[in-house]
C-alpha positions as CSV (number, residue, x, y, z in Angstrom):
1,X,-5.9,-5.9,19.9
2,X,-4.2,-8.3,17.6
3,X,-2.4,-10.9,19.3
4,X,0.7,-11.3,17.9
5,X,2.5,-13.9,20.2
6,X,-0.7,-16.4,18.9
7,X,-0.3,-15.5,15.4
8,X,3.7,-16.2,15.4
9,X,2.9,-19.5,17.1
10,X,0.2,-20.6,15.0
11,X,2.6,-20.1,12.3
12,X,4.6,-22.2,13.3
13,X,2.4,-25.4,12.7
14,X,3.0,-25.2,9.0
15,X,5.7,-26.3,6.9
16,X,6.0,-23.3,5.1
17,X,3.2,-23.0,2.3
18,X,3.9,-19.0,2.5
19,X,7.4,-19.1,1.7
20,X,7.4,-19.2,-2.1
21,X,4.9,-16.6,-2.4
22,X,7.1,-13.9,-0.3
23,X,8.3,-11.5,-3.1
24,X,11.6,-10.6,-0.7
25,X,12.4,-14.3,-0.4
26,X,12.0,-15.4,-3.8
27,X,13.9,-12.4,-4.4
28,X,16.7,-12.6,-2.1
29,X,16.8,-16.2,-0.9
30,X,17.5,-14.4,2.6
31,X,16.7,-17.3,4.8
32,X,15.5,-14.6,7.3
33,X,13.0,-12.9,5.4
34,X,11.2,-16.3,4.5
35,X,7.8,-15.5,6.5
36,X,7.6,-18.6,8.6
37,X,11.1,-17.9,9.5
38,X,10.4,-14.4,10.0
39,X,7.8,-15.5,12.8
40,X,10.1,-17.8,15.0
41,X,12.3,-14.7,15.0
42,X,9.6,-12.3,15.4
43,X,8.6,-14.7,18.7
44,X,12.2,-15.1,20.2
45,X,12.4,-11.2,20.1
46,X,9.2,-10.5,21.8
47,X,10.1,-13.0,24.6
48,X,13.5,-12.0,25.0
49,X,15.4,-14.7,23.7
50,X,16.9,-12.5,21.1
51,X,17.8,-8.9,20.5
52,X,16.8,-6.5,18.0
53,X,17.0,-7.4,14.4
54,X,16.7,-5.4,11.5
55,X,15.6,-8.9,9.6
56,X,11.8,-8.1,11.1
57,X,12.2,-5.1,8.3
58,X,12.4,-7.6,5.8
59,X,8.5,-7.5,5.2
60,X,6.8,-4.9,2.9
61,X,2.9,-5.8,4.1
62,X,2.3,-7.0,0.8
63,X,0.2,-9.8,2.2
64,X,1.0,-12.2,0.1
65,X,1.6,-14.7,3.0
66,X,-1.8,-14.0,4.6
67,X,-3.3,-14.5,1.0
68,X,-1.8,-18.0,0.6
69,X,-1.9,-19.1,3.8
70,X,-4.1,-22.4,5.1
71,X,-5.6,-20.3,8.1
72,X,-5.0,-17.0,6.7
73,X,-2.7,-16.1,9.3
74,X,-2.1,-12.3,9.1
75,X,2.0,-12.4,9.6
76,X,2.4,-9.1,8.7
77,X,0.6,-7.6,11.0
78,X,2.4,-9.5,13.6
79,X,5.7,-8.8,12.2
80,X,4.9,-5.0,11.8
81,X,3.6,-4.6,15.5
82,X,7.0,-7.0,16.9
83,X,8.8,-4.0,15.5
84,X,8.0,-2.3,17.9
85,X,8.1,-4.3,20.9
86,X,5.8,-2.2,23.4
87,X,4.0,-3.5,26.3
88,X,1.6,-2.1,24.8
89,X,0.6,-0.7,21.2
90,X,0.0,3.2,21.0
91,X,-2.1,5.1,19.2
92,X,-1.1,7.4,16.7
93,X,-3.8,10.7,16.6
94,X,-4.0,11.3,12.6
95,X,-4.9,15.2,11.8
96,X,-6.9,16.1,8.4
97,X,-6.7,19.3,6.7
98,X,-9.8,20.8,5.7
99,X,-9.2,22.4,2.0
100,X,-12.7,23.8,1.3
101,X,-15.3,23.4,-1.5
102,X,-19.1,22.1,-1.5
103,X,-21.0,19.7,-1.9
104,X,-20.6,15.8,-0.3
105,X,-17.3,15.6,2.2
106,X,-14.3,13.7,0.1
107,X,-11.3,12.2,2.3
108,X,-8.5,12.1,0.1
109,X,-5.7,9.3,1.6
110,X,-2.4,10.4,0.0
111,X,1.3,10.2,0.9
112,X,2.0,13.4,-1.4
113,X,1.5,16.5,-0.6
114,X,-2.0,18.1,-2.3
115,X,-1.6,19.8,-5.6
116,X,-2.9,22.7,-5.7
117,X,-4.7,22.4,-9.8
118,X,-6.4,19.0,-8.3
119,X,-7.4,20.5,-5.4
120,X,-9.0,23.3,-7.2
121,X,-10.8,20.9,-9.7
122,X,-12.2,18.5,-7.3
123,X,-13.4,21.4,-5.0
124,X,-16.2,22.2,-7.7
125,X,-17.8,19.4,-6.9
126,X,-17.1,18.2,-3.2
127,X,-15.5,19.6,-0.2
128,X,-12.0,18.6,0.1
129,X,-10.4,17.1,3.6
130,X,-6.5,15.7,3.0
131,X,-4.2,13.3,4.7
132,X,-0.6,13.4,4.3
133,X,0.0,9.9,5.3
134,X,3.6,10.9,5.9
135,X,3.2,11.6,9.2
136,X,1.9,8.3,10.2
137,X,3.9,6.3,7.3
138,X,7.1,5.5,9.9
139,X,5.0,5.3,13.3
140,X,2.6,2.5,11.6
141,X,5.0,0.3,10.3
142,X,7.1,0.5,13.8
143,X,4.6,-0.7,15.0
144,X,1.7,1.6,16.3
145,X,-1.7,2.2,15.6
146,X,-3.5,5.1,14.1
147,X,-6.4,6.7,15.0
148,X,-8.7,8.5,13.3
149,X,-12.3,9.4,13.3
150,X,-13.8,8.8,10.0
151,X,-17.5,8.4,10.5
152,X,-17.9,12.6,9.1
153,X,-16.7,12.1,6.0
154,X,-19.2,11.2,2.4
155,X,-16.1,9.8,0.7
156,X,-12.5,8.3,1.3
157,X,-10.6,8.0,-1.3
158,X,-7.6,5.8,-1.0
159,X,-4.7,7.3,-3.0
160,X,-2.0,5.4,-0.8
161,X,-2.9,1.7,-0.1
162,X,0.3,1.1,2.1
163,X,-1.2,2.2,4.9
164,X,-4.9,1.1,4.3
165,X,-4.9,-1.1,6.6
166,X,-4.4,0.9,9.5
167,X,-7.1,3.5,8.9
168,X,-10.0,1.7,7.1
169,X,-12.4,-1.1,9.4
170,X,-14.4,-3.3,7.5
171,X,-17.7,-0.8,8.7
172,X,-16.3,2.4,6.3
173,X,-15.6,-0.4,3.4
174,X,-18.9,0.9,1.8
175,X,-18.2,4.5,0.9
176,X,-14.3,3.7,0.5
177,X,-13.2,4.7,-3.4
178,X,-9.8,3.5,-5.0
179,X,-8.8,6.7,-6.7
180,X,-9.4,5.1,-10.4
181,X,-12.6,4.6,-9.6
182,X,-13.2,8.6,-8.3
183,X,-11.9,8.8,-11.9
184,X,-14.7,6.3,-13.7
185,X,-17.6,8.3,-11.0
186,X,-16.3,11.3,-12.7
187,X,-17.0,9.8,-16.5
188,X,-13.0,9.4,-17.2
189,X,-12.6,7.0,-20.2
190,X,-9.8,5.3,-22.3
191,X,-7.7,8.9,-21.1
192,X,-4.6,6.8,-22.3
193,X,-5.7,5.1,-24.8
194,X,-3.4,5.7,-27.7
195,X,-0.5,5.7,-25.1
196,X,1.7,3.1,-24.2
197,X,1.9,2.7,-20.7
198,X,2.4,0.1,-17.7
199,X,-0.5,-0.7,-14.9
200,X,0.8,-1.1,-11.7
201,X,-2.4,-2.9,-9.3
202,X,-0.8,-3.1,-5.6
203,X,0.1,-5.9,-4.1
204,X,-1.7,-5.0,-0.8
205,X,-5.2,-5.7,-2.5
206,X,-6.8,-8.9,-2.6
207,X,-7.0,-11.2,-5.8
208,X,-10.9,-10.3,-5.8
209,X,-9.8,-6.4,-5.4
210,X,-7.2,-6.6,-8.1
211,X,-9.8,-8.4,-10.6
212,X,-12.4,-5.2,-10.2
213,X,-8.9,-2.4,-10.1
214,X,-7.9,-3.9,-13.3
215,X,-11.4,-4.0,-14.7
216,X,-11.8,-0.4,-14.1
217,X,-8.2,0.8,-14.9
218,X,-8.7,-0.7,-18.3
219,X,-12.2,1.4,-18.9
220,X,-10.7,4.5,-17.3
221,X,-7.2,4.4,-18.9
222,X,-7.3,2.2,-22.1
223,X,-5.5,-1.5,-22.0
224,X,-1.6,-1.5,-21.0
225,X,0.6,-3.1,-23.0
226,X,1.4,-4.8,-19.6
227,X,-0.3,-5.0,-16.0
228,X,1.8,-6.0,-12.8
229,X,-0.2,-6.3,-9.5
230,X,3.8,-8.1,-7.8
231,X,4.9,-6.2,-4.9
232,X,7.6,-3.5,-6.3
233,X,9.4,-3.0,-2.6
234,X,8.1,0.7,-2.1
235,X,6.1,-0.1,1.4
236,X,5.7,-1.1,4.7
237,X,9.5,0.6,6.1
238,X,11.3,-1.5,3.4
239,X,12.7,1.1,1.2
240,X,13.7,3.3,4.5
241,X,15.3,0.3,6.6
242,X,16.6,-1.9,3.4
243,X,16.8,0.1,0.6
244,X,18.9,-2.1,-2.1
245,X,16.6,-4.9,-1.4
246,X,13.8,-2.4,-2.0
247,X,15.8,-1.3,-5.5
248,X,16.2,-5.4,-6.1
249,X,12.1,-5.6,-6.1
250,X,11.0,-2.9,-8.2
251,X,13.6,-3.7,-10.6
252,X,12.5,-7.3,-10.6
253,X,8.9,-6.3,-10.6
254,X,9.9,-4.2,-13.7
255,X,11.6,-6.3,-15.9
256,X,11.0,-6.2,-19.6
257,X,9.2,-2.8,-19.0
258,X,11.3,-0.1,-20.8
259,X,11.6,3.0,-18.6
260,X,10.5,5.5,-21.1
261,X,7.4,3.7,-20.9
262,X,4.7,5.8,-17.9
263,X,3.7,3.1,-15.1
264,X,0.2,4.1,-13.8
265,X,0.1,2.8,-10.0
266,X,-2.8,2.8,-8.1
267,X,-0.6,4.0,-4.7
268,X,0.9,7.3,-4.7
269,X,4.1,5.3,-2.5
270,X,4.6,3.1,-4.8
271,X,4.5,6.3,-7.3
272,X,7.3,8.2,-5.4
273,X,9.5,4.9,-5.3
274,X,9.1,4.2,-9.0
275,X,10.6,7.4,-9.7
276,X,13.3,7.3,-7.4
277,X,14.0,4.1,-9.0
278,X,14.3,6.1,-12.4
279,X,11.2,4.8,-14.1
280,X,8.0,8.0,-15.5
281,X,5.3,7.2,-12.5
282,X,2.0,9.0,-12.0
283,X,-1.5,7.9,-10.0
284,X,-5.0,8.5,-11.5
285,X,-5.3,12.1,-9.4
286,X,-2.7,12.9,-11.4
287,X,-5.3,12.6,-14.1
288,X,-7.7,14.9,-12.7
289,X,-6.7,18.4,-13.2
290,X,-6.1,17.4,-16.5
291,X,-2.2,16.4,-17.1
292,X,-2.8,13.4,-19.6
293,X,1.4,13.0,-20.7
């Protein structure tokens, strides 16, 4: 089990080297939400030297933090889990729903609902199983684990990366597909190309993951007239528990970006908050059943 109290207090042998790469803090200037800060609070709450507050929200799991840090201290995590401040983490039993079709076993990872055209398309040439991460979204970020058995499926494809983490061990990493690249395996090329549209590349992904996204979002959709792989504010509880800091980020993330322009995202929750935040969103499953506006 990750052990939260020694990743707090190995944070706080640094001076900080995390702080300026915290997209709410550079953001906000909210002394709180300044990660090594966030960790002495994050201790004193779990040893009950302070009560409850709703600053340990102030973390979307972008990862930056871990990313940039000397050690590569996972504060996130550690934040996340303090949420929840259980003797004892519990599990969270994830359900699948089996949709039908043939051929090799396809996972879809989604926090929308399946459409119905996809789900028709892709069942011609695999047999469909969905999550609707939406029932785990809350629990995970509060601070529990999920579990899920995912050794019988061929294929997962990861349509929400927000809660990647909690459902995909290093051991799966092999047959684990970004939805663009379920796209490129299924010969999808320059769709957008006379289009002028935004990429979006979550910030969740590492530096080497975004290189290889963007590689392939570029031969699937066309070239963007701009790519931004910042965090936009649409994960980890933030637009739930803090939602006009959430609206700060995106709109920050988004600036110079005109909002008739489409922004393709790579996560279907960063989809739903760019258009709640008024701006034309859609993933590459959106793609699939043929919708190319």
């Amino acid at each position: 089990m990750h052990d939260v109290v020694k990743t707090f207090t190995r944070c706080a042998l640094c001076p900080g080297v995390c702080v300026t790469y915290c997209p709410i803090y550079m953001n906000t200037h909210i002394r709180a939400s300044a990660p090594n800060n966030l960790a002495r609070l994050g201790l004193k709450y779990l040893k009950g030297y302070e009560s409850y507050d709703p600053a340990l929200w102030l973390c979307t799991g972008c990862r930056e933090c871990e990313y940039n840090c000397p050690i590569s201290n996972p504060l996130w995590n550690a934040a996340r889990i303090s949420r929840g401040k259980k003797s004892r983490v519990e599990a969270v039993k994830v359900e699948t729903k089996n949709l039908g079709g043939r051929g090799s076993s396809l996972l879809v990872v989604s926090s929308i609902i399946p459409d119905q055209a996809l789900v028709e398309y892709l069942k011609q040439f695999y047999s469909i199983h969905w999550l609707d991460t939406g029932s785990i979204y809350m629990a995970y970020w509060s601070g529990s684990e999920v579990q899920l058995n995912l050794d019988a499926f061929d294929y997962i494809i990861i349509d929400d990366l927000d809660v990647t983490p909690a459902l995909i061990p290093g051991k799966l990493k092999g047959k684990v597909i970004y939805s663009i690249q379920l796209l490129e395996m299924m010969g999808y090329r320059s769709i957008l190309e006379n289009k002028a549209f935004v990429l979006h590349v979550p910030c969740k992904i590492s530096v080497d993951g975004k290189e290889l996204l963007i590689n392939v979002s570029y031969k699937v959709l066309g070239k963007p007239i701009r790519t931004i792989s910042k965090c936009i504010g649409g994960g980890g509880g933030l637009p739930e528990k803090h939602p006009v800091i959430a609206s700060e980020l995106v709109h920050s993330a988004m600036k110079g970006s005109r909002k008739d322009y489409l922004v393709v995202t790579l996560c279907s929750r960063a989809k739903t908050h760019l258009l709640s935040s008024g701006y034309q969103a859609k993933t590459p499953l959106d793609f699939i059943a043929g919708d190319m506006n």
